[in-house]
KEGU-535319 format. One record per residue (C-alpha): x, y, z; residue in one letter; residue number from 1. Coordinates in steps of 0.001 Angstrom, whole numbers. Example, Ala and Ser with C-alpha at 12.3 -4.5 7.8 and 13.67 -1.06 7.14 Angstrom:
2
(node (12300,-4500,7800),"a",1)
(node (13670,-1060,7140),"s",2)
END
This chain:
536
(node (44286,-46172,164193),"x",1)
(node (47105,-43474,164807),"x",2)
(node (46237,-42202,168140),"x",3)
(node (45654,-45302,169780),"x",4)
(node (49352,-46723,168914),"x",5)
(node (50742,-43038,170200),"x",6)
(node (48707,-42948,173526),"x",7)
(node (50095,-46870,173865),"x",8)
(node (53859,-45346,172954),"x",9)
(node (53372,-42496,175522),"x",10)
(node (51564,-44225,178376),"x",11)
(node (52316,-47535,178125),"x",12)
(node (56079,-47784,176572),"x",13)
(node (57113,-44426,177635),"x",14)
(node (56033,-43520,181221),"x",15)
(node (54826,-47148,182067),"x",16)
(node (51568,-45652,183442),"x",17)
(node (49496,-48246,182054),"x",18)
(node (49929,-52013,181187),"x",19)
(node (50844,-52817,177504),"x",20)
(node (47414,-54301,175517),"x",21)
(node (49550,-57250,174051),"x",22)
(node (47099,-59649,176157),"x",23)
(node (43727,-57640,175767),"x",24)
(node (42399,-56023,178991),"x",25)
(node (43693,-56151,181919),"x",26)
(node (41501,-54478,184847),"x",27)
(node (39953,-51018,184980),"x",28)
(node (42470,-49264,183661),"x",29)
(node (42503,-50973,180481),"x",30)
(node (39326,-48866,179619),"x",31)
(node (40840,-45863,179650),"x",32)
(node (42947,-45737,176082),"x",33)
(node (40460,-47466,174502),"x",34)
(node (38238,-44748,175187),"x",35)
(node (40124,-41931,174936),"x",36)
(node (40861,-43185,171136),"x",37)
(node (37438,-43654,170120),"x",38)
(node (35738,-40510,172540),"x",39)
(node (38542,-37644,171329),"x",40)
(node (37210,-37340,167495),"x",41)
(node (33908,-37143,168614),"x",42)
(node (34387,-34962,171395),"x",43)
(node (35788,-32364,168822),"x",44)
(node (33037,-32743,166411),"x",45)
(node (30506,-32246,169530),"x",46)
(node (32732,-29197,170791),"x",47)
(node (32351,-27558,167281),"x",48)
(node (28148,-28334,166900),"x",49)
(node (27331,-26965,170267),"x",50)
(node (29179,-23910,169994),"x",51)
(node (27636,-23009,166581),"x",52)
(node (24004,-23771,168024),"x",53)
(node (25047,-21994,171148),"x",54)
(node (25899,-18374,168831),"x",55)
(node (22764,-19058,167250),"x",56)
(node (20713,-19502,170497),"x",57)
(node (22179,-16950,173070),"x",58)
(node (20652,-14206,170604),"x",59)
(node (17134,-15343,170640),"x",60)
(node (14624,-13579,172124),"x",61)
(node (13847,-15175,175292),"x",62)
(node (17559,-15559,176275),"x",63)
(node (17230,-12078,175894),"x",64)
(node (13928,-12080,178307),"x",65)
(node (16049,-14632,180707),"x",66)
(node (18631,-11820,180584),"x",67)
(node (15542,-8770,181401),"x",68)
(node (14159,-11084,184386),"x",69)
(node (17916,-11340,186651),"x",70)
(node (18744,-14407,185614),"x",71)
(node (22594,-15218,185618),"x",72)
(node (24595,-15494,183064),"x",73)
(node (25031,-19277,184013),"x",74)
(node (21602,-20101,184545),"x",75)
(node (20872,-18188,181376),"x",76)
(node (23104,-20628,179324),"x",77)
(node (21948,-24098,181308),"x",78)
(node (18655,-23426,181933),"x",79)
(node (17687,-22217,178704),"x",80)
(node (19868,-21830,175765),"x",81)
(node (21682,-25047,176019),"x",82)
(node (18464,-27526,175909),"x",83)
(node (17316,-25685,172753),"x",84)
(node (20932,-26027,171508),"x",85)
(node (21024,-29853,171990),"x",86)
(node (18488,-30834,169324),"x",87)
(node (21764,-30443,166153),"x",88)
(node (23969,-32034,168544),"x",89)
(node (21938,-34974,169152),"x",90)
(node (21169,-35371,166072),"x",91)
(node (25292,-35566,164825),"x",92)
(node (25245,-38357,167922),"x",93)
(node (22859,-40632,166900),"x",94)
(node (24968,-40265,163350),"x",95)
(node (28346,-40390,164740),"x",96)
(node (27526,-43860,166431),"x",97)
(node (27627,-45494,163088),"x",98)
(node (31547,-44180,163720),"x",99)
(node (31964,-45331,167005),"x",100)
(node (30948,-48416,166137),"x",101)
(node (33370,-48778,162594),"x",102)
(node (35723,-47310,164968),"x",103)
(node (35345,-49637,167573),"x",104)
(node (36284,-52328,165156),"x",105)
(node (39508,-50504,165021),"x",106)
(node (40284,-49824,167972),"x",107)
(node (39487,-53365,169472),"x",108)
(node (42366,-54418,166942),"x",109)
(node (44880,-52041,168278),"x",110)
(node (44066,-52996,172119),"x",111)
(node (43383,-56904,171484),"x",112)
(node (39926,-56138,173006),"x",113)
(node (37849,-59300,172696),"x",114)
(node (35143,-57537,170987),"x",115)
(node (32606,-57775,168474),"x",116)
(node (34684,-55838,166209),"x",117)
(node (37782,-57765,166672),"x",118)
(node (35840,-60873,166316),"x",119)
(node (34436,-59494,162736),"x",120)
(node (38413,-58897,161585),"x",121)
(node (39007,-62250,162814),"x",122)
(node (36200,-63798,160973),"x",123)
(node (36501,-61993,157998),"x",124)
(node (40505,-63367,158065),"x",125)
(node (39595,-67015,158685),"x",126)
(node (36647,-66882,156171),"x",127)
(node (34137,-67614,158475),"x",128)
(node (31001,-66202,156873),"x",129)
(node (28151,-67064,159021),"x",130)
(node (30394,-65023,162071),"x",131)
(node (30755,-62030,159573),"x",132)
(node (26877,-62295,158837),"x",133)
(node (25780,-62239,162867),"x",134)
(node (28104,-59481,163315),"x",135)
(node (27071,-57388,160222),"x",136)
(node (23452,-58043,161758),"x",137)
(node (24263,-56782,165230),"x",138)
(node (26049,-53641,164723),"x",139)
(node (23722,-52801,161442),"x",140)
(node (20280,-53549,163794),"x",141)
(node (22157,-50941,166271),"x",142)
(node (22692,-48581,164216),"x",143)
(node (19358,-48147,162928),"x",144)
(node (18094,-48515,166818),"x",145)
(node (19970,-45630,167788),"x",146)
(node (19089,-43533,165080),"x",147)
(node (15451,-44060,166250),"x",148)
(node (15789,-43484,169286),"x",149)
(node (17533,-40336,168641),"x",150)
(node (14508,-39311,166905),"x",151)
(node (12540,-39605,169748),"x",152)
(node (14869,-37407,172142),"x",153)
(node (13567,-34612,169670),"x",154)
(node (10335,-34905,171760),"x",155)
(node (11812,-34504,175160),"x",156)
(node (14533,-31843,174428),"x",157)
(node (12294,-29447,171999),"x",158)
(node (8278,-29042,173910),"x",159)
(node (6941,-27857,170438),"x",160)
(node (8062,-30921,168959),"x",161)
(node (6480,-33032,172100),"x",162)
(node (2939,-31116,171374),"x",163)
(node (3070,-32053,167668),"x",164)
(node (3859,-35775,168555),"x",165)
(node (328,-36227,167284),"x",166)
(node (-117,-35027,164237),"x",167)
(node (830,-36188,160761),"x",168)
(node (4516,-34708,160793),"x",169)
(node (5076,-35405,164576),"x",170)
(node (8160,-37135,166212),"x",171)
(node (6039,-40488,166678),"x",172)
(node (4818,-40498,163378),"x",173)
(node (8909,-40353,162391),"x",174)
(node (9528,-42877,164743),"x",175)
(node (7187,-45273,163031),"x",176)
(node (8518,-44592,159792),"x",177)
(node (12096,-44895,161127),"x",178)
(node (10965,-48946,162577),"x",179)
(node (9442,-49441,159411),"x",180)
(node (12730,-48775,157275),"x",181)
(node (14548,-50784,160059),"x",182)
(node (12755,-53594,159340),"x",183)
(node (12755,-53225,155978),"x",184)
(node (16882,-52830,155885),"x",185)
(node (16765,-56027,158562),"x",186)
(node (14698,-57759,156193),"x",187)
(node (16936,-56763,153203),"x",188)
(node (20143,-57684,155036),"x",189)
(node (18706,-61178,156375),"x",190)
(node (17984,-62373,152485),"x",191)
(node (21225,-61052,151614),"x",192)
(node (23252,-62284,154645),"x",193)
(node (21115,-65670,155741),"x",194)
(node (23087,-68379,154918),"x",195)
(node (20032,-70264,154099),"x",196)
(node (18633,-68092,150817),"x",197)
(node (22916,-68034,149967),"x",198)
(node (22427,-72025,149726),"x",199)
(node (18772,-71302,147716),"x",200)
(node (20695,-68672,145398),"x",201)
(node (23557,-70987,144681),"x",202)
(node (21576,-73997,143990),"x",203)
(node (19655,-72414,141350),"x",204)
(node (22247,-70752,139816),"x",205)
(node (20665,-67000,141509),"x",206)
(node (23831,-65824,143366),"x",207)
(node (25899,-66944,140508),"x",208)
(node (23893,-64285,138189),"x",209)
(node (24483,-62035,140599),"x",210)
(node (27881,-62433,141134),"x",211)
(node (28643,-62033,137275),"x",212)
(node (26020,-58597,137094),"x",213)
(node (28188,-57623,139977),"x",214)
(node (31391,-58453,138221),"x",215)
(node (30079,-57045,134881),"x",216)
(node (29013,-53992,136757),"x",217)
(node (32630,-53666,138091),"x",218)
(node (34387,-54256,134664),"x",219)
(node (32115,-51229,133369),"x",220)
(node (33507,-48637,136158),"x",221)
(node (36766,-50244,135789),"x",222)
(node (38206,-48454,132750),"x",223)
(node (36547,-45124,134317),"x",224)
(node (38278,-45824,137831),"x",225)
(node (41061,-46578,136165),"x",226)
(node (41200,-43374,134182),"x",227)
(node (40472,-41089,137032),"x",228)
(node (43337,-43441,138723),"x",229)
(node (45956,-42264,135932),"x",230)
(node (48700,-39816,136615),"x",231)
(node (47445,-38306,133399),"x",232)
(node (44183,-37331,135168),"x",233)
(node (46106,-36404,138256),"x",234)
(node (47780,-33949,136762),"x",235)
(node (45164,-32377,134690),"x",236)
(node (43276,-32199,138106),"x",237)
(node (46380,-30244,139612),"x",238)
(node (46665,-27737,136569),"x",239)
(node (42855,-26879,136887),"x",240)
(node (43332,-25631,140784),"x",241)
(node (45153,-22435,139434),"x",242)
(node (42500,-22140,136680),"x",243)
(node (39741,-22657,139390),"x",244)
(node (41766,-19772,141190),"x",245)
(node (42063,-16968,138294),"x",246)
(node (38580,-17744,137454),"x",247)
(node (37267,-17524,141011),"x",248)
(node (39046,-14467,141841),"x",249)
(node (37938,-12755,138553),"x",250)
(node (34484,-13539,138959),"x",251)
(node (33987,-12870,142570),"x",252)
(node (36638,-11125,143734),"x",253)
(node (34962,-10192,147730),"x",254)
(node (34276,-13944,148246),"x",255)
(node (38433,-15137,146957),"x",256)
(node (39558,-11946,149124),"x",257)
(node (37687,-13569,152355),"x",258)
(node (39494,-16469,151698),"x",259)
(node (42871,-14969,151096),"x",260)
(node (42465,-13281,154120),"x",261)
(node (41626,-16744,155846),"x",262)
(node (45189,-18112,156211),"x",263)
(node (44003,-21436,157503),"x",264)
(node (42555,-21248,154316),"x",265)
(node (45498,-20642,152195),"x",266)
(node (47463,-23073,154348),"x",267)
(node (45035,-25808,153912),"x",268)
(node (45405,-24839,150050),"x",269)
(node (48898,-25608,150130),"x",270)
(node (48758,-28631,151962),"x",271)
(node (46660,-30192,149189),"x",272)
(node (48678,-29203,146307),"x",273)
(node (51571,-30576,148069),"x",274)
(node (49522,-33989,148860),"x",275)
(node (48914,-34254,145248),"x",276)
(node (52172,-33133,144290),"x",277)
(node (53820,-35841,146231),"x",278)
(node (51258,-38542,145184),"x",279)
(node (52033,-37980,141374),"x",280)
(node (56085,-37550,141372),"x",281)
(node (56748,-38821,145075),"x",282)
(node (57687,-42357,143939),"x",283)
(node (60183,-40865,141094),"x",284)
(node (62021,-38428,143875),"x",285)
(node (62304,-40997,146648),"x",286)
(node (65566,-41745,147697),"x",287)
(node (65616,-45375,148029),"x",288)
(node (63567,-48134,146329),"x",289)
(node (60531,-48776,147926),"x",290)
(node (60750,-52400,148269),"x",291)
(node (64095,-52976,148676),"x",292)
(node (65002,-55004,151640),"x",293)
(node (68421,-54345,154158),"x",294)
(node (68474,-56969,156403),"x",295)
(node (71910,-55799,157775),"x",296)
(node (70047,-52288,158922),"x",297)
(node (66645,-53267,160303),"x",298)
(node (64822,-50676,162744),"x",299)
(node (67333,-48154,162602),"x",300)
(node (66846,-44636,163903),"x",301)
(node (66715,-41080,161624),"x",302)
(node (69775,-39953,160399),"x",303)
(node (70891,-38445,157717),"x",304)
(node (70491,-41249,155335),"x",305)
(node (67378,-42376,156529),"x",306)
(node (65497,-39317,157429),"x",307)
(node (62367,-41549,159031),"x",308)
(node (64496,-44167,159497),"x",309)
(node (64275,-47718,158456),"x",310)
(node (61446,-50254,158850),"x",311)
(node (61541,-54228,159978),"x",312)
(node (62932,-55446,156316),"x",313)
(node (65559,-52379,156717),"x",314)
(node (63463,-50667,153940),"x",315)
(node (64126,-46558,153698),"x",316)
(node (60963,-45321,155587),"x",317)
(node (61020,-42039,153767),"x",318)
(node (60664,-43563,150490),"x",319)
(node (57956,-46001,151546),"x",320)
(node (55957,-42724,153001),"x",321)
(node (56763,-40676,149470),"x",322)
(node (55637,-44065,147485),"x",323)
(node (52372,-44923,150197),"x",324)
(node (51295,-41572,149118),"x",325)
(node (50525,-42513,145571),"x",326)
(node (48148,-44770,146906),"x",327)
(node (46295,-41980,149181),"x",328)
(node (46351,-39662,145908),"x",329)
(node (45050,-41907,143663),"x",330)
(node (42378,-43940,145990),"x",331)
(node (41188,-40123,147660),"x",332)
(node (40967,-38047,143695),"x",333)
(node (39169,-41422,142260),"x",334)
(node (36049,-41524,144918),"x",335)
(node (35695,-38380,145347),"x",336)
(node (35339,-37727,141693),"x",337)
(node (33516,-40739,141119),"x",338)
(node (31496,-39835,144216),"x",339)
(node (30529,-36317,143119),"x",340)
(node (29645,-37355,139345),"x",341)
(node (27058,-40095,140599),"x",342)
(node (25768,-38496,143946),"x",343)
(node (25128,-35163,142565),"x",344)
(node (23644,-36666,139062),"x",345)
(node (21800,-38805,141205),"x",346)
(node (20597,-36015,143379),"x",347)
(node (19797,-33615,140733),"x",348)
(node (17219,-36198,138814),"x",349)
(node (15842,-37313,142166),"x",350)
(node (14511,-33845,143585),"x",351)
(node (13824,-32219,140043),"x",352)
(node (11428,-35242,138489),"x",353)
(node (10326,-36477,142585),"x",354)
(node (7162,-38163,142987),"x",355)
(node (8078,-42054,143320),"x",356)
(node (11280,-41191,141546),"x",357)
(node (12427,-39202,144254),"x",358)
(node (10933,-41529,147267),"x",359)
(node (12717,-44641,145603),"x",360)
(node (16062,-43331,145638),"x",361)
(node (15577,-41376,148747),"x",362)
(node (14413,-45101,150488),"x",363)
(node (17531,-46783,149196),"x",364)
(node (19597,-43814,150712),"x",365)
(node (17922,-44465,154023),"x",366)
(node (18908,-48541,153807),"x",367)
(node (22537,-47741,152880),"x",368)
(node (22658,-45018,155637),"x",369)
(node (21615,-47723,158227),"x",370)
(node (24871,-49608,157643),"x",371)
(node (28144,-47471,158839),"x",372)
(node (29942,-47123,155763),"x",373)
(node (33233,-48598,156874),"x",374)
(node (31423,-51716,157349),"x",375)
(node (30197,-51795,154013),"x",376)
(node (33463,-50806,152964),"x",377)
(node (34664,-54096,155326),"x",378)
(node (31952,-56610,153431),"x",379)
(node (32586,-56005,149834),"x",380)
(node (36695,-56571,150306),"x",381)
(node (35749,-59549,152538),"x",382)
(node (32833,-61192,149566),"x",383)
(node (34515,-60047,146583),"x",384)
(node (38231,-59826,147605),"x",385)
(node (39155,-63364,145903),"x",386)
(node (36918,-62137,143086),"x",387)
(node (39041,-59693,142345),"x",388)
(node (42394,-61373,143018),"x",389)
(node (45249,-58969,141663),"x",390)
(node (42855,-55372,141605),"x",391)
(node (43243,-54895,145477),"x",392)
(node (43392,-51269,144720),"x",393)
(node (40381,-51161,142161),"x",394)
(node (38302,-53071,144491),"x",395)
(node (38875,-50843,147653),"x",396)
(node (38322,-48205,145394),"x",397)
(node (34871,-49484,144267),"x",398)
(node (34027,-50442,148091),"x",399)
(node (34764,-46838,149157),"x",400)
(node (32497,-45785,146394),"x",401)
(node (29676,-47850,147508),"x",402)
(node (29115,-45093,150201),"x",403)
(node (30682,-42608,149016),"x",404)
(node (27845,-41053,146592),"x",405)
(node (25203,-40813,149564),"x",406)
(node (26292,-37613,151007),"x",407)
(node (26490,-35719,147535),"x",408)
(node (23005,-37171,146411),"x",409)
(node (21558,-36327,149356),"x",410)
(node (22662,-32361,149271),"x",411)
(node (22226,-32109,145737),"x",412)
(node (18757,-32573,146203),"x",413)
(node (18183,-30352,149235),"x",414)
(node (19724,-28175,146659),"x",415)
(node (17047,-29203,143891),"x",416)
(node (14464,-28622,146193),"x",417)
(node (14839,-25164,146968),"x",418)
(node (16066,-24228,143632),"x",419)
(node (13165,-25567,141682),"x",420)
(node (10896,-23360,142957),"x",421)
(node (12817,-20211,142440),"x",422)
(node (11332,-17389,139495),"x",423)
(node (14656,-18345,137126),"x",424)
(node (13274,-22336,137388),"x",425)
(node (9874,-20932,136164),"x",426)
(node (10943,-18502,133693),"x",427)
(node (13141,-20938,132311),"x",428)
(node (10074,-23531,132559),"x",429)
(node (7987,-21003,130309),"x",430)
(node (10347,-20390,127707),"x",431)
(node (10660,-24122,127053),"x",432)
(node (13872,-24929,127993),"x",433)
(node (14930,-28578,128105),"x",434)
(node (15961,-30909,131594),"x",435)
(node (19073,-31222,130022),"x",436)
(node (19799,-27747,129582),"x",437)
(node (17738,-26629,132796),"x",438)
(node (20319,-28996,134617),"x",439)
(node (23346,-27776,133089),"x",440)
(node (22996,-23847,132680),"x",441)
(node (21161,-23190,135328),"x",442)
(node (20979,-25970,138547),"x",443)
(node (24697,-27232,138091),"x",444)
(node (26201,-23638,138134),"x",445)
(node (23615,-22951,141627),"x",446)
(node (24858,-25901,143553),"x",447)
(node (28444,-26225,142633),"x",448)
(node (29767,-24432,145674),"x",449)
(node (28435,-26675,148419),"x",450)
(node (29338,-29428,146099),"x",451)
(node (32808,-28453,145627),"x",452)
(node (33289,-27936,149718),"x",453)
(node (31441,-30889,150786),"x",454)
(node (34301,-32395,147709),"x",455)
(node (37163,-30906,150046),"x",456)
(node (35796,-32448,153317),"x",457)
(node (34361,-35640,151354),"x",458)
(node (38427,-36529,150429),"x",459)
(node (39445,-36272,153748),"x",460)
(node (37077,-38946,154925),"x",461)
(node (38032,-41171,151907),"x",462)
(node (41962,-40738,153116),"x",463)
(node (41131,-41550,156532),"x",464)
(node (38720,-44882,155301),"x",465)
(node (41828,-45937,152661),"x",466)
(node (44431,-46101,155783),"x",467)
(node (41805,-47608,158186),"x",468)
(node (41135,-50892,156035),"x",469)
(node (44639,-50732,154911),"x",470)
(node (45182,-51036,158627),"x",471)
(node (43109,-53626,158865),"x",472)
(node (44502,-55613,156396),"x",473)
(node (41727,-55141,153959),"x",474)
(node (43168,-52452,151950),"x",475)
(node (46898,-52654,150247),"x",476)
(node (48820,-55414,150897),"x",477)
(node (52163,-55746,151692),"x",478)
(node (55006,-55685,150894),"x",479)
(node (53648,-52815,148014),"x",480)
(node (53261,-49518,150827),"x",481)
(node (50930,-47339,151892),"x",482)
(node (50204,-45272,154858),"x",483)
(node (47408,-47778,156507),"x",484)
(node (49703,-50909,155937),"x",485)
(node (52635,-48915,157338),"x",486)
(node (50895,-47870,160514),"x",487)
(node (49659,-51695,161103),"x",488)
(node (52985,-53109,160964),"x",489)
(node (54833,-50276,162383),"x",490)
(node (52152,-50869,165653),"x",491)
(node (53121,-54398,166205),"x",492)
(node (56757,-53737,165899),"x",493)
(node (56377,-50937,168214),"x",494)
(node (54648,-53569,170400),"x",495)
(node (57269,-56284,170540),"x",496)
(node (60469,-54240,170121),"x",497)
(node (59809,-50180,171152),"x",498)
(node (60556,-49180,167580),"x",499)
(node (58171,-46217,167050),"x",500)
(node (59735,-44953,164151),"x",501)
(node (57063,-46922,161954),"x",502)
(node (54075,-45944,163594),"x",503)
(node (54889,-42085,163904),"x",504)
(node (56139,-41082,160345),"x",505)
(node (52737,-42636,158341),"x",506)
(node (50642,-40928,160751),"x",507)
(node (51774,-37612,160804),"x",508)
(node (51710,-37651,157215),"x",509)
(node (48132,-39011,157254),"x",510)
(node (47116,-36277,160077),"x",511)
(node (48348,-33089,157958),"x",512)
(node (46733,-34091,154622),"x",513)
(node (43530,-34455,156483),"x",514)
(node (43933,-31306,158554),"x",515)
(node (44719,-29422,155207),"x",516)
(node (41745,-30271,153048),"x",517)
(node (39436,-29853,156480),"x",518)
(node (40984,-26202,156606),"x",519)
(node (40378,-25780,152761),"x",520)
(node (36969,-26946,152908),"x",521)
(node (36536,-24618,156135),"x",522)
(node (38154,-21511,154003),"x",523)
(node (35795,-21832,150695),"x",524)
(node (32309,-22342,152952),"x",525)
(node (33346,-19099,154672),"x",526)
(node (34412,-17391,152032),"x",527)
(node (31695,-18479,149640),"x",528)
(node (29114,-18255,152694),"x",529)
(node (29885,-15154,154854),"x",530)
(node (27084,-15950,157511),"x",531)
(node (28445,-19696,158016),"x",532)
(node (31472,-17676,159966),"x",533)
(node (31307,-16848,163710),"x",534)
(node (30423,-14161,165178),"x",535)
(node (32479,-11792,167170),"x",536)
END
């Protein structure tokens, strides 16, 4: 939602390369933005997984045979290493199509693409629910398709997983459990979605009840959200980072000196004190009010006034950037928090007690994961948005939340798993030590590190999926600012008049907060990992 607007400034408004997607598309070359904006992201995250798989390839053994026989250093690396290497990388495609297709939704916006996405945004603006459910349907049904079938290019790209296809734990064995969950989630979605059991429910007073658990459910988490929303809690979160630091570099002082040494690292460290920083006090330093309109000095361009410039009302665009991040701050700190709590609670219980504990909550991981999560995000503010009429901020909150726990329960188990087993877990087992104290002293302290980086990456995401549906229209609405809202009006101005000022300020903001907690994240997996960096 920021790149496409600047590739339209550049090659559309700028060098009039290509025609300007006011209309929607117009010949071949309309194809090209488009998929530039939705293929670069990817492209990077692809770049990144192949070259890891290809350092951990090229040293195996028969590369090193390859090598012995004459073969080339080319044929070496195509022949051989790369179709081992593909396996990880196909495996973050068939994930990262749930993002092309939120994306997509996105990015059919910007470029007026007649698409299924635009035609969700469209439906979900007009109210037209039984449009929202077909489209929910279609992208959900191929999401879950092309995670199956990326299952069974295992089989094809690995031979040993081909011979094993089978036995009990073979690739068609996991493709047949894969359909069954799909139909399963299709089934799921259909009652939920099927405009026929929505009549059933209301007649008999079912969708009613569970509208009002829903509601009651949201009134519970609303005094916590709204607590971890507080600039109280903000700040206590800011004065633990130095105590996190002292203690961290007391306690292992080789892993903080990697990291010091890392200056990514440090920078990305900066970067998010400053985000927070500017979320808690930015409102009380800006220079201008927020919402004050200037009619008289619409669209003008920086100067020393107006650093950024002004927007369409004649607003200061500085200030609304400095008060938009308050909104980043407290949506990003409140999920991620709330994310980590449940996911890794969640986690913990699931792989330490398993048996139909663990395949219960595992299963209803596997059903959520079949739906992108932007989507999810894009159905709950679409249902319960008049629900919650007034708590536009507590409700995206709750709707980033939805998805938001997954990741965390999912590697807090993993962690469970292979912690549980250890000599400590036994020892501790045979002395009679309690859950509760078996999950606080000793498999809480053991997993907090990937928690706590996964944490750093985790906000990131949330950042990114606050200024998407804000872009959207879904998120914060005007005329109270943030950077999603500022970036979807700025774009159409910059459509209809040239003004770029809008579009370029929110997004460079948005851009460096991201690329600061991805480099902290980076900086305490190295640092806390020494193997997870590259070789030399």
């Amino acid at each position: 939602f920021w790149l496409g607007p600047m590739l339209i400034l550049i090659f559309c408004l700028q060098l009039d390369w290509l025609p300007t997607p006011i209309y929607g598309p117009e010949g071949v070359t309309s194809f090209i933005l488009p998929a530039i904006t939705l293929g670069t992201a990817l492209a990077a995250i692809l770049t990144r997984m192949i070259r890891s798989s290809l350092l951990d390839v090229i040293r195996s053994p028969y590369i090193m045979t390859a090598y012995a026989k004459g073969a080339s250093h080319c044929r070496a690396i195509l022949r051989h290493a790369l179709r081992n290497a593909l396996i990880p990388v196909v495996t973050i495609l068939g994930l990262q199509f749930g993002a092309l297709l939120g994306g997509s939704i996105i990015t059919e916006t910007i470029f007026s693409w007649p698409g299924i996405g635009k035609e969700l945004i469209d439906a979900i603006t007009a109210r037209d629910y039984p449009v929202i459910q077909g489209c929910v349907l279609l992208i959900a049904f191929s999401y879950v398709l092309v995670n199956l079938l990326t299952d069974l290019t295992y089989g094809y790209l690995d031979p040993r997983i081909q011979l094993n296809t089978r036995s009990k734990h073979g690739i068609l064995a996991a493709g047949k459990l894969q359909a069954k969950w799909m139909i399963l989630a299709g089934i799921i979605v259909m009652l939920f979605f099927t405009g026929v059991f929505i009549e059933f429910f209301t007649r008999y007073g079912v969708l009613t009840l569970l509208i009002s658990l829903v509601t009651l459910t949201g009134k519970a988490f609303f005094h916590l959200i709204t607590f971890l929303s507080s600039r109280f809690f903000q700040v206590l979160l800011l004065l633990t980072i130095p105590v996190f630091i002292i203690r961290w570099r007391k306690n292992n002082e080789q892993s903080w000196r990697r990291f010091a040494r890392n200056h990514f690292a440090v920078a990305g460290l900066c970067i998010t004190v400053l985000f927070l920083i500017t979320g808690i006090i930015g409102p009380s330093i800006a220079p201008y009010d927020a919402l004050k309109q200037d009619l008289q000095n619409q669209q003008q361009s920086p100067t020393w006034q107006h650093p950024f410039g002004t927007d369409d009302a004649g607003r200061d665009l500085f200030s609304r950037v400095l008060d938009g991040s308050k909104v980043s701050v407290k949506v990003g700190v409140t999920v991620t928090i709330f994310s980590v709590l449940v996911g890794t609670l969640i986690g913990i219980l699931s792989g330490m007690f398993g048996g139909w504990i663990d395949e219960c909550v595992m299963r209803f991981v596997d059903i959520l994961l079949a739906f992108p999560g932007i989507l999810l995000a894009i159905a709950m503010m679409a249902i319960f948005r008049e629900k919650f009429s007034g708590q536009e901020l507590t409700l995206l909150i709750m709707a980033l939340c939805v998805m938001g726990w997954v990741g965390y329960a999912r590697l807090a188990r993993a962690q469970i798993l292979s912690l549980k087993e250890s000599d400590f877990v036994a020892a501790a087992r045979a002395l009679g030590v309690s859950n509760r104290r078996l999950i606080l002293q000793h498999f809480v302290p053991n997993i907090a590190a990937p928690i706590i980086v996964q944490a750093t990456l985790g906000m990131a995401g949330v950042i990114i999926a606050e200024a998407g549906l804000s872009f959207l229209g879904l998120g914060i609405g005007p005329p109270h600012p943030s950077w999603g809202n500022i970036l979807n009006t700025g774009t159409d101005v910059m459509m209809l008049s040239g003004y770029p000022y809008m579009a370029i300020f929110p997004g460079i903001f948005i851009m460096i907060t991201v690329m600061g907690l991805n480099f902290l994240g980076d900086g305490i997996r190295d640092a806390l990992d020494p193997q997870s960096q590259p070789r030399k």
